[in-house]
N, C-alpha and C positions, 0 to 999 in steps of 0.2 A: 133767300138763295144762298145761305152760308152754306150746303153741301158740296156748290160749285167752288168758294173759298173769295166770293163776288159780291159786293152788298146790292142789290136793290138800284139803286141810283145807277150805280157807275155802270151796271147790265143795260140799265136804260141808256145809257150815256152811248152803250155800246153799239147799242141798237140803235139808235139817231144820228150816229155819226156819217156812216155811207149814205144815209137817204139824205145830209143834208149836202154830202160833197156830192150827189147826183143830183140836187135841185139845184146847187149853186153855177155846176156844169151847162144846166138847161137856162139857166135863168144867163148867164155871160154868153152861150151863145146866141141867144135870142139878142141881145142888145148888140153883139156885134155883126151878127148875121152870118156864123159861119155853117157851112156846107153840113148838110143831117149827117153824114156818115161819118164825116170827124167830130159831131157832137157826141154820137152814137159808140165809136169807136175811143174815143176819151172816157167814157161813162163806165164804158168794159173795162180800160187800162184802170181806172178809181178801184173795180169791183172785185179786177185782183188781185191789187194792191189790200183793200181789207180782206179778202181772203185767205191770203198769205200771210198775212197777219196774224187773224183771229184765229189761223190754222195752228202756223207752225213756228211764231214768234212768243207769242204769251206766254210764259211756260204753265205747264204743266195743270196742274188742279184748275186754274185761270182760263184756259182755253175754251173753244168754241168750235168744236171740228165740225157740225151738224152747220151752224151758220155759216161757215166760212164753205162749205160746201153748195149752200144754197146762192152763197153769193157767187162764186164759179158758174154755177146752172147762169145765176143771169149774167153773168159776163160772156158765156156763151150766146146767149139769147140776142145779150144786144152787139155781139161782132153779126151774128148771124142779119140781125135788121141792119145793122149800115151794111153788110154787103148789097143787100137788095138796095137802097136808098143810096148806094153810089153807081148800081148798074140800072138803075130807072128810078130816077130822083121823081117823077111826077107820079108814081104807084106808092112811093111811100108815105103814111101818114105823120109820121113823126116828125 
């Protein structure tokens, strides 16, 4: 991946990062038992935080605007599930 100016590794690195700060999300609420929609809602705050990141912080050749857009799609996705899961917590699965 040297045309992105990225080796290999640290792309991977890049790509592992949010998915582990969203299991770590899942895995501490579960142990303390807090409400799906602030689990939900914390997981979106994670998603656009690397978003905005991998968007418009990295400079330049480095960046990732195709990911960091997909991670928006899901920070969207999961404000949208904890709304449901804070207006009818027993319809939600998560």
């Amino acid at each position: 991946m040297t045309h992105t100016g990225v080796d290999v590794i640290d792309f991977l690195f890049y790509t592992i990062y949010p998915v582990i700060a969203i299991f770590l999300i899942e895995i501490i609420s579960r142990a303390i038992k807090i409400p799906k929609w602030l689990k939900l809602w914390t997981q979106a705050a994670v998603a656009i935080g690397f978003g905005i990141y991998y968007w418009f912080v990295l400079p330049e050749p480095q960046n990732f605007p195709l990911t960091g857009l997909v991670l928006f799609a899901l920070a969207f996705a999961l404000l949208y599930q904890g709304r449901r899961a804070k207006i009818s917590p027993d319809k939600s699965p998560y």
